[in-house]
TORZA-794606 format. One line per 3 residues: number of its first residue (from 1); their letters; for each residue z, x, y of C-alpha. Coordinates in steps of 0.1 Angstrom, whole numbers, plus 5000, padded with zeros to 4 digits. Each point is the difference from the previous one (the first is absolute). Layout:
! TORZA-794606
NUM	a	Z:X:Y; ...
***
This chain:
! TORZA-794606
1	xxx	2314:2772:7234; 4988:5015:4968; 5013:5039:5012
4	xxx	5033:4980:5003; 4997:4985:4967; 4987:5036:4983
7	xxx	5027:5018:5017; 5030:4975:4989; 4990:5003:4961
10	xxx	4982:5037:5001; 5025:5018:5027; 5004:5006:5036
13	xxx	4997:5038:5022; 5038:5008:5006; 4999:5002:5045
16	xxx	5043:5005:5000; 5000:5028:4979; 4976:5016:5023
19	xxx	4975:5009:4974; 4969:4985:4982; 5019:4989:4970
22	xxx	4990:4974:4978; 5024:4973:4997; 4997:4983:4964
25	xxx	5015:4963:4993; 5020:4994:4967; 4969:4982:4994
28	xxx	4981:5034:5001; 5023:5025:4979; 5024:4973:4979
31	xxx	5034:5021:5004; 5027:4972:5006; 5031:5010:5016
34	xxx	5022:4987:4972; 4984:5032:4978; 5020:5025:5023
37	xxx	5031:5012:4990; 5031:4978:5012; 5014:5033:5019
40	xxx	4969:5012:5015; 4996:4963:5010; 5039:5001:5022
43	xxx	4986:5033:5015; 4967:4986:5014; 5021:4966:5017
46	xxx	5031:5018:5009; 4969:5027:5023; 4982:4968:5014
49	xxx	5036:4983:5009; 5007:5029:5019; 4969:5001:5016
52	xxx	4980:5027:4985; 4973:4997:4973; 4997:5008:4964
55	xxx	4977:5001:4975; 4999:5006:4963; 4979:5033:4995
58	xxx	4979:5022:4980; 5002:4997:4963; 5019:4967:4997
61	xxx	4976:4982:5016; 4968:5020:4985; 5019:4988:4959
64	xxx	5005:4966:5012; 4961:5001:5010; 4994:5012:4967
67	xxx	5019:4977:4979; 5026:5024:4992; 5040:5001:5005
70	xxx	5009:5024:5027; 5028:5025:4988; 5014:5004:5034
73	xxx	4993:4987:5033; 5001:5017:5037; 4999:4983:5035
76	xxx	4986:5014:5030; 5014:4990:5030; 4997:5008:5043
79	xxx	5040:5005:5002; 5006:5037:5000; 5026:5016:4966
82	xxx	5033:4995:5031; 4988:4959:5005; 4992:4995:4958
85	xxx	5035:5017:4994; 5021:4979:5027; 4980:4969:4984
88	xxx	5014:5005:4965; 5035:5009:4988; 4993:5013:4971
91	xxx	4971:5024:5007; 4999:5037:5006; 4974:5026:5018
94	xxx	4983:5024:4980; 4973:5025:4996; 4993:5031:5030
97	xxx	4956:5000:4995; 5001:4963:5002; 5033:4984:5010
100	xxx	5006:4966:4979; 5025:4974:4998; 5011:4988:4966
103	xxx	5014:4964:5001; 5023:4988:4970; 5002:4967:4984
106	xxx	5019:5001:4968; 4980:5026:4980; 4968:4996:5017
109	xxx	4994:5021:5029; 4969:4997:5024; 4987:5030:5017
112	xxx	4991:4988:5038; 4982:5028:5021; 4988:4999:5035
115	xxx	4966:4991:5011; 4989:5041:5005; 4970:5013:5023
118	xxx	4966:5007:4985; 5005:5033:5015; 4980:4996:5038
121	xxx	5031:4998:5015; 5005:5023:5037; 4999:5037:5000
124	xxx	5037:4997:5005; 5010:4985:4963; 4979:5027:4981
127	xxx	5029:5016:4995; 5013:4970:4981; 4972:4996:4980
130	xxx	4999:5038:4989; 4972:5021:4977; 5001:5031:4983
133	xxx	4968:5029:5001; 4982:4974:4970; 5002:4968:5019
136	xxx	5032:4989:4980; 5025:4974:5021; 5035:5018:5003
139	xxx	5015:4967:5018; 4988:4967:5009; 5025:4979:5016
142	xxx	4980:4989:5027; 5003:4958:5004; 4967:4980:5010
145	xxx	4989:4968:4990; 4984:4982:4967; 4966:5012:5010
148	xxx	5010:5034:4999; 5027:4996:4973; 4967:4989:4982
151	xxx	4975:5026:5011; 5033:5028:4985; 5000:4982:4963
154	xxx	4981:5022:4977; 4977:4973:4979; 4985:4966:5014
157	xxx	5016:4985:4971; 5031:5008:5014; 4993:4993:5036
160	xxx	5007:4959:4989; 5026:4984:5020; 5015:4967:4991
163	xxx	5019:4980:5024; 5024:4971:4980; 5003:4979:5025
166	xxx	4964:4992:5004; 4990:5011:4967; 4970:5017:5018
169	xxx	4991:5032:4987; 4986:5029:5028; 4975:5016:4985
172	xxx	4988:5035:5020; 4977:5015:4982; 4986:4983:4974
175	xxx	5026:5003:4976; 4998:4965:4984; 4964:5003:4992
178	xxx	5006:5035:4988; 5029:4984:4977; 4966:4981:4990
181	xxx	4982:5023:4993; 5022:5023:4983; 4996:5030:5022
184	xxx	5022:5024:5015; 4990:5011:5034; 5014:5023:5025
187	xxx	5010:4986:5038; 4983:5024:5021; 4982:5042:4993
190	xxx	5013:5002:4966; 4999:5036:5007; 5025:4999:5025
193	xxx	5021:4972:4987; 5006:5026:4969; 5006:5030:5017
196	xxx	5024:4979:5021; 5017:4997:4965; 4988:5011:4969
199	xxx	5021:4982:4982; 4975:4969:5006; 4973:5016:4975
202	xxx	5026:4996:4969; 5007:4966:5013; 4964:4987:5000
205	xxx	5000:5014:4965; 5034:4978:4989; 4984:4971:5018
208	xxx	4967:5001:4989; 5017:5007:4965; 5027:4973:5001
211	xxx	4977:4974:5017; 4965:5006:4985; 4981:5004:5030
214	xxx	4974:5027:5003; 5005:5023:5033; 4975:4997:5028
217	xxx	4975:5032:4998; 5009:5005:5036; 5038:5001:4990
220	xxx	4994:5020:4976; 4976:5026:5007; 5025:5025:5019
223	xxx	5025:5001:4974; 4985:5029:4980; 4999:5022:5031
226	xxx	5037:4991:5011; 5017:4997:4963; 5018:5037:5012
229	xxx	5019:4985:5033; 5019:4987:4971; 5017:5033:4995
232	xxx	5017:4996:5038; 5017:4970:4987; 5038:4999:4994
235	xxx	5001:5000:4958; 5027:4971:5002; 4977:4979:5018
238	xxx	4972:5007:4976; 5026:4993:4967; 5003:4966:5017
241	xxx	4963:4996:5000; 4999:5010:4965; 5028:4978:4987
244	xxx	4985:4967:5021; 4967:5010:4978; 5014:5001:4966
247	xxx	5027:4972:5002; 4972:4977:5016; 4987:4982:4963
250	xxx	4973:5018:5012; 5011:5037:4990; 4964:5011:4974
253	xxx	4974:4989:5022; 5019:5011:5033; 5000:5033:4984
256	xxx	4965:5001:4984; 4990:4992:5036; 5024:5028:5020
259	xxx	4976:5023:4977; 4969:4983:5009; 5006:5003:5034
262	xxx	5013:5036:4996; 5032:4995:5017; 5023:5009:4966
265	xxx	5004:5036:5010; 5020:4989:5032; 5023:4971:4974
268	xxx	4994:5011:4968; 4983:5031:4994; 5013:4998:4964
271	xxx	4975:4976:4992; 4974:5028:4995; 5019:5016:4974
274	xxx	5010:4966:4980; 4966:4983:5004; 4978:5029:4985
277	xxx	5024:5003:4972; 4992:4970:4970; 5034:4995:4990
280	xxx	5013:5005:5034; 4976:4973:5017; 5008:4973:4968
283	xxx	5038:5011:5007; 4998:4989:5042; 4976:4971:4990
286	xxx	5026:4985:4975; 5032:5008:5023; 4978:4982:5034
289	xxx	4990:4970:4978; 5035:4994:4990; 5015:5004:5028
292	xxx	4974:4974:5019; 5003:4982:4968; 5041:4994:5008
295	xxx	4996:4996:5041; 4974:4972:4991; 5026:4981:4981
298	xxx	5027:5008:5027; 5020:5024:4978; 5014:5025:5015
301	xxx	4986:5036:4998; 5015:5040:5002; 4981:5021:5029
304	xxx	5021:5027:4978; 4984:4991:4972; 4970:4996:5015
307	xxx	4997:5035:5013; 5016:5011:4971; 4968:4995:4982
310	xxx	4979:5009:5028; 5017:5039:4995; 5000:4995:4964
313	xxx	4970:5019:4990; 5004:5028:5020; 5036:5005:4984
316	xxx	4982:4994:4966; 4984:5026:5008; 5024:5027:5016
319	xxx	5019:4991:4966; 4975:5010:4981; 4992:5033:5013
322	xxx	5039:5008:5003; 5001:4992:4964; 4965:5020:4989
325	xxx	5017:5031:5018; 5030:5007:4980; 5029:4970:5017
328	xxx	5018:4977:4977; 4990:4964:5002; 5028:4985:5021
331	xxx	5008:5027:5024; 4958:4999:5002; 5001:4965:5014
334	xxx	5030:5005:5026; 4983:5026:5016; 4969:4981:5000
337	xxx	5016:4969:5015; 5012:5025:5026; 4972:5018:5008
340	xxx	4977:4967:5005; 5027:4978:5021; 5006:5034:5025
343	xxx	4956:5005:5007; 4996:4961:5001; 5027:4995:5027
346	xxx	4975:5023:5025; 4973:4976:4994; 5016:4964:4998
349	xxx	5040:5002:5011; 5010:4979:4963; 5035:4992:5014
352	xxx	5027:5022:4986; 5018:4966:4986; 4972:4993:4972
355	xxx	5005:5033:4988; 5027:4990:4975; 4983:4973:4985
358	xxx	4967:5017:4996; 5015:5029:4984; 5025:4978:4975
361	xxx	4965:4984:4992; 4981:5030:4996; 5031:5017:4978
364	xxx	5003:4972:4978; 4963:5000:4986; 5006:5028:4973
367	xxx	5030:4981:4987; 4976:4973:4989; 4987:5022:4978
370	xxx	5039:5003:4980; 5001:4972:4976; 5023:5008:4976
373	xxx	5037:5002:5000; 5018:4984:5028; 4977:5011:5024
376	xxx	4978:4966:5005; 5035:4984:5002; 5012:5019:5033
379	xxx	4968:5003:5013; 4998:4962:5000; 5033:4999:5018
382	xxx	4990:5021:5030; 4995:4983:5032; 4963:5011:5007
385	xxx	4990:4989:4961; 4980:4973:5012; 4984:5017:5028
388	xxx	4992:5033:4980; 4992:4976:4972; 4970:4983:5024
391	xxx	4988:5038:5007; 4996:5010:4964; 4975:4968:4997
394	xxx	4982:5010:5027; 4995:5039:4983; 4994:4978:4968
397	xxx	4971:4982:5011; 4982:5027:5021; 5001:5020:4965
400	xxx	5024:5032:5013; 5024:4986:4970; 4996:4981:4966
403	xxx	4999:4962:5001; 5019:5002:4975; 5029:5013:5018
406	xxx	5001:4972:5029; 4999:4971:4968; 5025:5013:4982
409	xxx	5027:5000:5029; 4982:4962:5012; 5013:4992:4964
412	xxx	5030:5018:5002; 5017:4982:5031; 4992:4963:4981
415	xxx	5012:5007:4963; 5036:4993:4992; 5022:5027:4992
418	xxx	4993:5003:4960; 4962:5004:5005; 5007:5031:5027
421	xxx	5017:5015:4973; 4974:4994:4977; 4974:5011:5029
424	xxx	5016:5038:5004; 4979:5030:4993; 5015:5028:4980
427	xxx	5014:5021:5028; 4984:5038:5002; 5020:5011:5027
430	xxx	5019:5034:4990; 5041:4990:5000; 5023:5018:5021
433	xxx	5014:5029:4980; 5038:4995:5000; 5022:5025:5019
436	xxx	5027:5016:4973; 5032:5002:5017; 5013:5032:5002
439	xxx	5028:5010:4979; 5030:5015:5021; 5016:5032:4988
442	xxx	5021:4998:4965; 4985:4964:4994; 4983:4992:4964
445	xxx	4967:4991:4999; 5014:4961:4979; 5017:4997:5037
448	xxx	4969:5001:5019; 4986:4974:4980; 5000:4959:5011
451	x	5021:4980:4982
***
């Protein structure tokens, strides 16, 4: 009678799902099924009408546990991609590692993904389930059930399953009292689990950065020995990484923490440069905080701008020593823009279509320094003002430019047009000699001249 009573308010061990999982009553974990997403919702009724099961998954349910509001949510399910599609009209198959189904309602979509083997599947699936000479999965399209779809997830934190229509939470590993706890920690020989995808070391760092939880010692102790498998990974997929770590609100202390756990030469091997350099560390620190600063109050935020800073001091830099050997100022920076955005690509794959807007930033810093004339006028007028505006505050405060300079243009943008005028600086700037035109054979030199 009392088990019974313990197991009702405390949980119950999951028997269907084959597994010992811990089954935990909304009284347990507190997540009510009117927190999930309308769409996500549809998806996980519309499987269970049909007769198959599905579950809200992985880091939807470990922010509702944690009083936070999930940014997207994903539902596992025992139909294979074919069933989920035929299920929903508007949904579409993608992905050739991990096959996916993306289900549309409105704007939302919901990514649902088929319950996948923990990997102890027959002799004859290996060649589904694919490695390469360091251990790394090449394919894993191999179905099983929630126990093993469980045993695959990378984190007990985001081994969590919640099931809507019981509002039961299936808990394999711990993950809920981890969630307590505040500690990330591996499912499984964290060795092995990272050399099945070293990718998972940077994402321990953005979790344990974006959540506040300290990584397991366990978890943790094999990354400084496999940081290098990160060099057999595809550069796009580590940009994604890096971009999911800086536009998290969490973007300082994930980085901070990629160099604490030495894994910044594999994402950001610039950091070494910018961090041991005073003005370039104050720089990053400034540009991060800001741009946490604006994802915390749900503004939107530039990953060009973003990286644009990132790259900044090392074009700083190259500018510089262009300039100190003999190069003109301008044609100095273009070549250092160059020269930076063609050896970063071979480290972090910046996409080609934040190349303009970087540049037009970077281009538009010396013009800050024209205040006289009409200059400030046209310079206000350009479309990337305000963004290349923002930068020059950012090279203000970390001390690479005058105060001075940043509070003057603040001013300049609010005062009416009269006080602009009054606000001018004398303007230094040589003035274009102008070009005599050329007298024509038998013509007077009073006939060459403007009326």
């Amino acid at each position: 009678m009392i088990r019974r009573i313990l197991n009702k308010v405390f949980g119950r061990t999951s028997r269907a799902s084959g597994s010992g999982a811990q089954i935990l009553p909304l009284a347990a974990h507190g997540i009510r099924r009117d927190q999930l997403d309308d769409c996500a919702l549809k998806t996980c009724e519309t499987l269970a009408q049909a007769g198959y099961k599905g579950y809200v998954v992985g880091g939807a349910v470990r922010d509702l546990l944690l009083g936070k509001t999930p940014k997207d949510f994903d539902v596992a399910t025992d139909a294979t991609p074919e069933e989920v599609r035929r299920l929903f009209r508007r949904s579409r198959i993608i992905g050739r590692r991990f096959q996916i189904v993306h289900v549309m309602c409105g704007r939302v979509t919901i990514e649902v993904t088929t319950f996948r083997s923990n990997g102890q599947k027959e002799a004859d699936e290996e060649d589904e389930r694919s490695t390469d000479e360091h251990g790394r999965l090449l394919s894993d399209n191999v179905f099983g059930n929630m126990a093993d779809d469980a045993a695959r997830r990378d984190f007990t934190i985001n081994a969590l399953y919640y099931d809507p229509a019981r509002e039961e939470v299936h808990d394999y590993f711990g993950g809920v009292a981890d969630c307590k706890k505040r500690v990330l920690r591996m499912i499984g020989d964290p060795e092995t689990r990272f050399r099945e995808d070293p990718v998972r070391m940077l994402r321990a760092a953005r979790f344990a950065a974006k959540l506040d939880f300290h990584i397991d010692p366990d978890t943790r102790r094999p990354v400084a020995t496999l940081a290098p498998l990160l060099s057999n990974i595809p550069r796009a997929r580590i940009f994604d990484e890096a971009l999911k770590l800086l536009m998290s609100g969490h973007a300082l202390r994930g980085v901070h923490q990629l160099r604490a756990e030495g894994l910044h030469h594999g994402m950001l091997p610039l950091l070494d440069t910018i961090l041991d350099d005073p003005t370039g560390e104050r720089f990053i620190t400034a540009a991060l905080k800001t741009t946490d600063a604006r994802i915390a109050q749900d503004k939107p935020a530039s990953p060009a701008f973003l990286f644009g800073t990132l790259l900044w001091p090392q074009v700083l830099q190259r500018w510089r020593a262009l300039e100190a050997a003999g190069e003109k100022p301008q044609p100095a920076l273009f070549l250092a823009m160059d020269e930076v955005l063609d050896a970063q690509r071979g480290q972090l794959a910046i996409p080609r279509r934040y190349d303009g807007m970087i540049k037009e930033i970077w281009a538009l810093q010396p013009r800050f320094e024209q205040r006289g004339g009409q200059r400030p006028f046209r310079l206000l007028e350009h479309p990337r003002f305000r963004a290349a505006y923002d930068f020059l505050l950012l090279r203000a405060e970390s001390g690479e430019v005058d105060a001075e300079l940043g509070d003057w243009w603040t001013r300049f943008q609010d005062v009416d047009d009269e006080e602009r005028a009054a606000m001018l600086k004398a303007d230094s700037s040589p003035k274009p000699r102008r070009k005599r035109k050329r007298r024509k054979p038998g013509e007077s030199a009073a006939e060459t001249q403007p009326a």
